[in-house]
N, CA, C, O and CB atoms as a CASP TS submission, in Angstrom:
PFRMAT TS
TARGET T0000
AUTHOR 0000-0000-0000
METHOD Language model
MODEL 1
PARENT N/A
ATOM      1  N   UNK     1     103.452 105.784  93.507  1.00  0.00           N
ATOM      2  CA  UNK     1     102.521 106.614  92.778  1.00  0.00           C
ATOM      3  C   UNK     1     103.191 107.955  92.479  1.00  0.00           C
ATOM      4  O   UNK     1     103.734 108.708  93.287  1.00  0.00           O
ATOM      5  CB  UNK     1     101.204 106.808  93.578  1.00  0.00           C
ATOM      6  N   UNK     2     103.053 108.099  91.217  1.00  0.00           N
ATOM      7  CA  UNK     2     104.132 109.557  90.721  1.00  0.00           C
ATOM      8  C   UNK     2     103.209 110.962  91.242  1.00  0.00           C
ATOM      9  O   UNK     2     103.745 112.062  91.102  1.00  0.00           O
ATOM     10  CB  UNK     2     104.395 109.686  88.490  1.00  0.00           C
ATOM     11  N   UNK     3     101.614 110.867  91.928  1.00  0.00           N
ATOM     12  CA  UNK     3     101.347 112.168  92.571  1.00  0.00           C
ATOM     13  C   UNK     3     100.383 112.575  91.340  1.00  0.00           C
ATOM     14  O   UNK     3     100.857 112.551  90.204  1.00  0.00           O
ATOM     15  CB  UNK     3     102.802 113.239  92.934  1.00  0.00           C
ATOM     16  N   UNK     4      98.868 112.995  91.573  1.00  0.00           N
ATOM     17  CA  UNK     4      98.013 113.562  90.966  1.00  0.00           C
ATOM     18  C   UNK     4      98.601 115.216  90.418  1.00  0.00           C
ATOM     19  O   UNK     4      99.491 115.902  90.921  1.00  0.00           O
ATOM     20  CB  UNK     4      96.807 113.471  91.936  1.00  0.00           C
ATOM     21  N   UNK     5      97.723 115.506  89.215  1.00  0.00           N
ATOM     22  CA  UNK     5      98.463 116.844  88.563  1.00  0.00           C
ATOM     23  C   UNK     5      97.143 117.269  88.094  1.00  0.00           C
ATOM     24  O   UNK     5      96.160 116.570  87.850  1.00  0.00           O
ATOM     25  CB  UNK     5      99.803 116.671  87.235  1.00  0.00           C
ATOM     26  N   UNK     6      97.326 118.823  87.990  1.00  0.00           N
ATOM     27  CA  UNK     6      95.917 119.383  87.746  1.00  0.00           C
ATOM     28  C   UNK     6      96.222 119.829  85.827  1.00  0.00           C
ATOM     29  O   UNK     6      97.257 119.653  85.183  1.00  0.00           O
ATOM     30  CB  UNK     6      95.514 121.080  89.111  1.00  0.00           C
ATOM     31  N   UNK     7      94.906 120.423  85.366  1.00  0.00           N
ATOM     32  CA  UNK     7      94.974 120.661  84.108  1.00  0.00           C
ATOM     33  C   UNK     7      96.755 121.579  83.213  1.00  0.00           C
ATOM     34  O   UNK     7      96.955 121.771  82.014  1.00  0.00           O
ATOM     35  CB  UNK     7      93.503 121.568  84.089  1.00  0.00           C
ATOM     36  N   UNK     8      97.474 121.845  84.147  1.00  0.00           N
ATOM     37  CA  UNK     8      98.680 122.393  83.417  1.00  0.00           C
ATOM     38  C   UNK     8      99.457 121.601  84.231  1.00  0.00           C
ATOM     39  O   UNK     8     100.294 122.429  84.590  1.00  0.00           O
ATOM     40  CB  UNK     8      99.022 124.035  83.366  1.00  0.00           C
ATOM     41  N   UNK     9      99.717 120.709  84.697  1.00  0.00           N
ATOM     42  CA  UNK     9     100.758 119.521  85.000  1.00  0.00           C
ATOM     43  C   UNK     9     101.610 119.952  86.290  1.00  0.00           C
ATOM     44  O   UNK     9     102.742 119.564  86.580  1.00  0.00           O
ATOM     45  CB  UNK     9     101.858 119.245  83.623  1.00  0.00           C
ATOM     46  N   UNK    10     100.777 120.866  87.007  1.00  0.00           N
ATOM     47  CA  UNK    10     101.351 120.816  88.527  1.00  0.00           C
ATOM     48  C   UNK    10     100.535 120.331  89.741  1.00  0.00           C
ATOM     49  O   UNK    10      99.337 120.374  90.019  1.00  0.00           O
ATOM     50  CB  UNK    10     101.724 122.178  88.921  1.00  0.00           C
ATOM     51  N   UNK    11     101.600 119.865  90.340  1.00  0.00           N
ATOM     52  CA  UNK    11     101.353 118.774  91.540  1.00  0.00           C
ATOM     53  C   UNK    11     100.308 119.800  92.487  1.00  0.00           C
ATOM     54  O   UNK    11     100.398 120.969  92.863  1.00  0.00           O
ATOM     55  CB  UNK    11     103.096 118.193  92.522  1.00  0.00           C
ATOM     56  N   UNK    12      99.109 118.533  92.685  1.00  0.00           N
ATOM     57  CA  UNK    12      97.848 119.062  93.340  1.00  0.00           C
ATOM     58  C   UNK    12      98.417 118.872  94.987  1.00  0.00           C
ATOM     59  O   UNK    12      99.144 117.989  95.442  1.00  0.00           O
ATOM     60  CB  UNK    12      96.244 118.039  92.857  1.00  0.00           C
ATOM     61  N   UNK    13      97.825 119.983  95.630  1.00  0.00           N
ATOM     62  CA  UNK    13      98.345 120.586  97.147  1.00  0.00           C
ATOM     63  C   UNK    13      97.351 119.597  97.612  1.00  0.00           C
ATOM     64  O   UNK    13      96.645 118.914  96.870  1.00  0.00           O
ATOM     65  CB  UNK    13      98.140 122.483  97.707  1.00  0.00           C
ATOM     66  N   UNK    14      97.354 119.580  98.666  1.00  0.00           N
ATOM     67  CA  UNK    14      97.049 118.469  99.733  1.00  0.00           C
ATOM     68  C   UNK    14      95.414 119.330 100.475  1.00  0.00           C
ATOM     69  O   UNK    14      95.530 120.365 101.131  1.00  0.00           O
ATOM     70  CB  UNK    14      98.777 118.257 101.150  1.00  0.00           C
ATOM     71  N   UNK    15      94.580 118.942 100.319  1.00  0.00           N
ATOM     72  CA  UNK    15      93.096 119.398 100.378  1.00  0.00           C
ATOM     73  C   UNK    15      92.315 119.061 101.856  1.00  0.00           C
ATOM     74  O   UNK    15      92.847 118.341 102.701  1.00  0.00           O
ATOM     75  CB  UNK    15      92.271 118.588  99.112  1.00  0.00           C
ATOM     76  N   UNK    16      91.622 119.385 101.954  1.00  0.00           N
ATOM     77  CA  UNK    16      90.492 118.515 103.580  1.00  0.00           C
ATOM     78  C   UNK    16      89.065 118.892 102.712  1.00  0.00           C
ATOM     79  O   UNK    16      88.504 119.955 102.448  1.00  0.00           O
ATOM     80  CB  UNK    16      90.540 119.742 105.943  1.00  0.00           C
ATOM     81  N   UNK    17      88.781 117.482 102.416  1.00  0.00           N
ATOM     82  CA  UNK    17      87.565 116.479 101.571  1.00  0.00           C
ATOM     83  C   UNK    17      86.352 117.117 102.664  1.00  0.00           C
ATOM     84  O   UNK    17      86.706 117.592 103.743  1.00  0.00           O
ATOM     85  CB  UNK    17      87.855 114.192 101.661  1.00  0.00           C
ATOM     86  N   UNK    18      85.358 117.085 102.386  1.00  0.00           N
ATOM     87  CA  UNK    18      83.671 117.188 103.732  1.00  0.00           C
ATOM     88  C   UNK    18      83.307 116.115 102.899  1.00  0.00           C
ATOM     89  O   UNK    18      83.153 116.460 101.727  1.00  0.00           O
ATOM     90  CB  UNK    18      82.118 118.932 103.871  1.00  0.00           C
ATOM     91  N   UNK    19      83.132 114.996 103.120  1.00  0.00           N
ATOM     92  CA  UNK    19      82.526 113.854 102.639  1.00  0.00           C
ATOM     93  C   UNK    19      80.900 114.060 103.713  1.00  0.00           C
ATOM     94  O   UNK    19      80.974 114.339 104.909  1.00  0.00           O
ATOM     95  CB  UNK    19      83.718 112.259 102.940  1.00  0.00           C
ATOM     96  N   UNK    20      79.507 113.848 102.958  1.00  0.00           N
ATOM     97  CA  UNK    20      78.498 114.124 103.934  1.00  0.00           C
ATOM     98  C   UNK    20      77.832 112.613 103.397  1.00  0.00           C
ATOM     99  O   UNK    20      77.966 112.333 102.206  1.00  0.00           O
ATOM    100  CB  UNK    20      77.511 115.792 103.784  1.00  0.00           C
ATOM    101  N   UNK    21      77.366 111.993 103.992  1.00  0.00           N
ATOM    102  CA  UNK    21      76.484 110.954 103.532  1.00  0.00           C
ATOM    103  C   UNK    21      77.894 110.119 103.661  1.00  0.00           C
ATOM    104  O   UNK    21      78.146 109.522 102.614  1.00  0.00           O
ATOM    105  CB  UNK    21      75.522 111.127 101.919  1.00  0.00           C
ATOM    106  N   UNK    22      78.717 109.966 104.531  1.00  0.00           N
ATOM    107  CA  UNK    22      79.768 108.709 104.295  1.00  0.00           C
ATOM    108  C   UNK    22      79.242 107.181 104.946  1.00  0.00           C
ATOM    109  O   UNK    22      79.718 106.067 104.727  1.00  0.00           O
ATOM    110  CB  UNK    22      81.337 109.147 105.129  1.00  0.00           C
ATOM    111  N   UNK    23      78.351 107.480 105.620  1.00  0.00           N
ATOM    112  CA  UNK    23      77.969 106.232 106.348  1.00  0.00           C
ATOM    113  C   UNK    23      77.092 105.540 105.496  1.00  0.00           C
ATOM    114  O   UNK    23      76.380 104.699 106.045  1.00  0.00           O
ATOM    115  CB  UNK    23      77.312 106.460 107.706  1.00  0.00           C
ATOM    116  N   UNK    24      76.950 105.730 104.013  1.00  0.00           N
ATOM    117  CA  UNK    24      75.911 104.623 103.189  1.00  0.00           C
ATOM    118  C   UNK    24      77.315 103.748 102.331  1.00  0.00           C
ATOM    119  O   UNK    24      78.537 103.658 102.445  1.00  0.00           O
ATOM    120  CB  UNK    24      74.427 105.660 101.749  1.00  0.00           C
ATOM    121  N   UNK    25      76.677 103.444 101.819  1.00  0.00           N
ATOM    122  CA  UNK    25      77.839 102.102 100.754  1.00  0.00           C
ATOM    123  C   UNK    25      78.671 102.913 100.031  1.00  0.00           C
ATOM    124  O   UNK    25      79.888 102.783 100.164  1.00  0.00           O
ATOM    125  CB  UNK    25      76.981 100.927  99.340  1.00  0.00           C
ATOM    126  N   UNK    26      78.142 103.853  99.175  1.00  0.00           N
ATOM    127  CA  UNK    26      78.706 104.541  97.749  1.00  0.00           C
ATOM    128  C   UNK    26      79.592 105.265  98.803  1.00  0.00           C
ATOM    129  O   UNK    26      80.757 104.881  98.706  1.00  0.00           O
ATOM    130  CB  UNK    26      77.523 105.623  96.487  1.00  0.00           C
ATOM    131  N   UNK    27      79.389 106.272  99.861  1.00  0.00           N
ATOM    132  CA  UNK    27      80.084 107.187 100.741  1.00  0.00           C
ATOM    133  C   UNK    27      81.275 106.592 101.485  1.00  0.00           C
ATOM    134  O   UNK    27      82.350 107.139 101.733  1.00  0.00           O
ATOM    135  CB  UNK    27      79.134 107.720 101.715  1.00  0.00           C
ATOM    136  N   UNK    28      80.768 105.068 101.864  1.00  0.00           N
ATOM    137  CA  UNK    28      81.578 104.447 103.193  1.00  0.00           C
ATOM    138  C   UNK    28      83.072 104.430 101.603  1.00  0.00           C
ATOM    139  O   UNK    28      84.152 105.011 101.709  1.00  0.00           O
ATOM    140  CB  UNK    28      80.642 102.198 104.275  1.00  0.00           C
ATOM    141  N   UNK    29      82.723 103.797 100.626  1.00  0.00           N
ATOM    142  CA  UNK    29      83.904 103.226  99.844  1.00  0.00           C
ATOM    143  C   UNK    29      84.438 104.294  99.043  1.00  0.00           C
ATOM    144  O   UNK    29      85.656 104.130  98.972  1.00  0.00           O
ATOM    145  CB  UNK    29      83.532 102.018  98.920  1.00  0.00           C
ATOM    146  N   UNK    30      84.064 105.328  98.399  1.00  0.00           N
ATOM    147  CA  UNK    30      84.416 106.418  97.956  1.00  0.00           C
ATOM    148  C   UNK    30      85.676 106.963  99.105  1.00  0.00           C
ATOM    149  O   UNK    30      86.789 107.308  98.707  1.00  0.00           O
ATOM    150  CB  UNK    30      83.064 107.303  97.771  1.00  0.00           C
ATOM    151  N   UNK    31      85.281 106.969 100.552  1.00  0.00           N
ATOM    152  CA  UNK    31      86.004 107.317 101.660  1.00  0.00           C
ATOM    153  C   UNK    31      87.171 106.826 101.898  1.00  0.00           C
ATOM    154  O   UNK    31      88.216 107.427 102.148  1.00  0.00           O
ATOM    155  CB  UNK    31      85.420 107.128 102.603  1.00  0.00           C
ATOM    156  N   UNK    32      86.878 105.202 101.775  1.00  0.00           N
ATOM    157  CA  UNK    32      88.157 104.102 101.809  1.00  0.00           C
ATOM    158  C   UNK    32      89.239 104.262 100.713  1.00  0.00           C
ATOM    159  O   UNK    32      90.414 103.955 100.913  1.00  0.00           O
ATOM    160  CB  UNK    32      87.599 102.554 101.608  1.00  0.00           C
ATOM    161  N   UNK    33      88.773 104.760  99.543  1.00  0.00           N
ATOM    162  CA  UNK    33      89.560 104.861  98.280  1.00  0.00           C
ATOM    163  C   UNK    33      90.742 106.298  98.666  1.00  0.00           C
ATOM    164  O   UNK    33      91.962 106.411  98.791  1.00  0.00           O
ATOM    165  CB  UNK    33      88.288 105.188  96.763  1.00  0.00           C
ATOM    166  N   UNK    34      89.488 107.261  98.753  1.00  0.00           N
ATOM    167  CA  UNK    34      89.823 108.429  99.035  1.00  0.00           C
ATOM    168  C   UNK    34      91.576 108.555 100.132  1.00  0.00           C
ATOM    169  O   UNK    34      92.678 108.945  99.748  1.00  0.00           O
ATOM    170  CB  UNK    34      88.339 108.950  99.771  1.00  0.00           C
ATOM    171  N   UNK    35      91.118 108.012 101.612  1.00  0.00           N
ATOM    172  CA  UNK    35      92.097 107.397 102.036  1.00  0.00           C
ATOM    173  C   UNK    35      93.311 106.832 101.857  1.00  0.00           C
ATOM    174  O   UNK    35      94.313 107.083 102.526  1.00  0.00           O
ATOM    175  CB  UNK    35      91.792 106.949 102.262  1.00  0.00           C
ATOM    176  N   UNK    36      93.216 105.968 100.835  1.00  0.00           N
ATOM    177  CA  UNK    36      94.273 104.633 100.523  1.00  0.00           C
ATOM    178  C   UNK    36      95.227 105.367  99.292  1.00  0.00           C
ATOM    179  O   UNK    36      96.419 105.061  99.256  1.00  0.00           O
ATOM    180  CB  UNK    36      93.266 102.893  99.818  1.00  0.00           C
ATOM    181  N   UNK    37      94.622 106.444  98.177  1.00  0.00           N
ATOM    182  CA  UNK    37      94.930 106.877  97.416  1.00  0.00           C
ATOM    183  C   UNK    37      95.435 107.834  97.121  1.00  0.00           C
ATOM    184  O   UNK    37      96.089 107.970  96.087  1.00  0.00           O
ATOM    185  CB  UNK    37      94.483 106.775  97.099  1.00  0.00           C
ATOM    186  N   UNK    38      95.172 109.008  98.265  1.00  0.00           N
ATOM    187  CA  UNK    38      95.544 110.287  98.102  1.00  0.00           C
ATOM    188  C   UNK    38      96.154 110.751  99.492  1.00  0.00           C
ATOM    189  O   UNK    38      96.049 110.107 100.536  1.00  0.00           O
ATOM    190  CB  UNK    38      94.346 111.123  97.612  1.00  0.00           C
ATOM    191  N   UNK    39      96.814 111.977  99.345  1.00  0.00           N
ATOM    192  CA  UNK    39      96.966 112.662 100.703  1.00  0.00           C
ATOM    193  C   UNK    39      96.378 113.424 101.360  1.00  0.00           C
ATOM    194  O   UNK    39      96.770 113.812 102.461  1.00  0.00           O
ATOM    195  CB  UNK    39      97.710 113.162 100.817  1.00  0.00           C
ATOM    196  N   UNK    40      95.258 113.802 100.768  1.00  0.00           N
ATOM    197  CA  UNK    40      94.198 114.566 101.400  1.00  0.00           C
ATOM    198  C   UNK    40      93.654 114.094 102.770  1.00  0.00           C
ATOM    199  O   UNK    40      93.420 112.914 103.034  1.00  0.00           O
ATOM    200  CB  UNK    40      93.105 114.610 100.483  1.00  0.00           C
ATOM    201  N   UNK    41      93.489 115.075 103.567  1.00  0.00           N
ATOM    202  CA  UNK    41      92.486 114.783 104.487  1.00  0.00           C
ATOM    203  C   UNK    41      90.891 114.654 104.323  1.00  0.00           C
ATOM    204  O   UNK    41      90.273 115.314 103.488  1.00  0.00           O
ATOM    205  CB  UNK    41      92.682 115.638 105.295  1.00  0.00           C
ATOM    206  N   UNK    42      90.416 113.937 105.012  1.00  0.00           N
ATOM    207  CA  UNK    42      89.171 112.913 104.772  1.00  0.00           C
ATOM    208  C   UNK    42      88.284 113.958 106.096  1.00  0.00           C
ATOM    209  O   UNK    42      88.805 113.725 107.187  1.00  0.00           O
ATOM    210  CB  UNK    42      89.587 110.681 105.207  1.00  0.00           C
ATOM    211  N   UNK    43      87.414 114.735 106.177  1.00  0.00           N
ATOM    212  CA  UNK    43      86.392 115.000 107.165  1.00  0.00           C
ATOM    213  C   UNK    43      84.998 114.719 106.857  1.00  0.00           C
ATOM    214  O   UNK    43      84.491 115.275 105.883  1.00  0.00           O
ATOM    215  CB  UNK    43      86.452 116.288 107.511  1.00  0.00           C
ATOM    216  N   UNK    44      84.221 113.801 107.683  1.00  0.00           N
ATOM    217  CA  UNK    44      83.443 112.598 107.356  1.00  0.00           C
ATOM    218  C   UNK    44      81.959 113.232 108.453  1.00  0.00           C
ATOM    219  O   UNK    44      81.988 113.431 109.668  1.00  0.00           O
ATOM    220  CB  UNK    44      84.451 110.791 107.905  1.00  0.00           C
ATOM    221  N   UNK    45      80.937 113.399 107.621  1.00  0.00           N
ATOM    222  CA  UNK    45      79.887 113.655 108.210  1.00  0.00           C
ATOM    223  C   UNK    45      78.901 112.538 107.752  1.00  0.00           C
ATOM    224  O   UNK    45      78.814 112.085 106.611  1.00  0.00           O
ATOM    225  CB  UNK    45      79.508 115.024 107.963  1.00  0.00           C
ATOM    226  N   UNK    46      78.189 112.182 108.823  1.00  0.00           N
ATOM    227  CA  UNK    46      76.871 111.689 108.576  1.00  0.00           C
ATOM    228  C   UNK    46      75.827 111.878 109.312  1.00  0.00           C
ATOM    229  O   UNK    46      75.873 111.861 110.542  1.00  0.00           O
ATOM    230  CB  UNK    46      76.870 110.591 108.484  1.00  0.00           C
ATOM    231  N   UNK    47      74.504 112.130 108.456  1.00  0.00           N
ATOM    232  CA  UNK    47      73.256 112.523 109.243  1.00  0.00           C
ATOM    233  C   UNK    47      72.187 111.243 109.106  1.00  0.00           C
ATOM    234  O   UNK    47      71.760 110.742 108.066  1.00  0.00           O
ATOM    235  CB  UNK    47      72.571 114.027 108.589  1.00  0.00           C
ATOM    236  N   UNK    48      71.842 110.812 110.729  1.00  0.00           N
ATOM    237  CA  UNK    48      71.469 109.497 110.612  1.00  0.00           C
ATOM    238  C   UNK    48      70.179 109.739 111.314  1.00  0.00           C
ATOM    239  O   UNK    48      70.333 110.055 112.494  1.00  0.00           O
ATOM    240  CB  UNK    48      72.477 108.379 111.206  1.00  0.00           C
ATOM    241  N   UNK    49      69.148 109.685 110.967  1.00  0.00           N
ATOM    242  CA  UNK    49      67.410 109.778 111.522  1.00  0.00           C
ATOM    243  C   UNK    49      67.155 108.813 111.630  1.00  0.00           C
ATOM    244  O   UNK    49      67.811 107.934 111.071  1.00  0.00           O
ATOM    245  CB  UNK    49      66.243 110.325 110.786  1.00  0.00           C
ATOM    246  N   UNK    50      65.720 108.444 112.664  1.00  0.00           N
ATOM    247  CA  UNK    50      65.260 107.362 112.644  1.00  0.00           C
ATOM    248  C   UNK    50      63.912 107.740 112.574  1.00  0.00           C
ATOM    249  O   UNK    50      63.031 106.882 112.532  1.00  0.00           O
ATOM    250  CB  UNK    50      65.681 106.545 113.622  1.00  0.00           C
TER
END
């Protein structure tokens, strides 16, 4: 992978994501992608009630 680039064609710095709601479907796989695809760090919240 030749590396994500922002609107003037320089290489995007390496980020830490707050993913909130990761524990539903759209969150859990958005997360997995997120992961597999980029170098960012992934910090993963979920708020779970009963």
């Amino acid at each position: 992978m030749a590396g994500r680039v922002d609107l003037d064609g320089n290489r995007l710095k390496q980020m830490t994501i707050c993913m909130i709601g990761a524990g539903g479907f759209i969150g859990s796989h958005l997360c997995e992608k997120l992961m597999s695809e980029t170098e960012h760090k992934i910090l993963v919240v979920d708020v779970y009630r009963r």
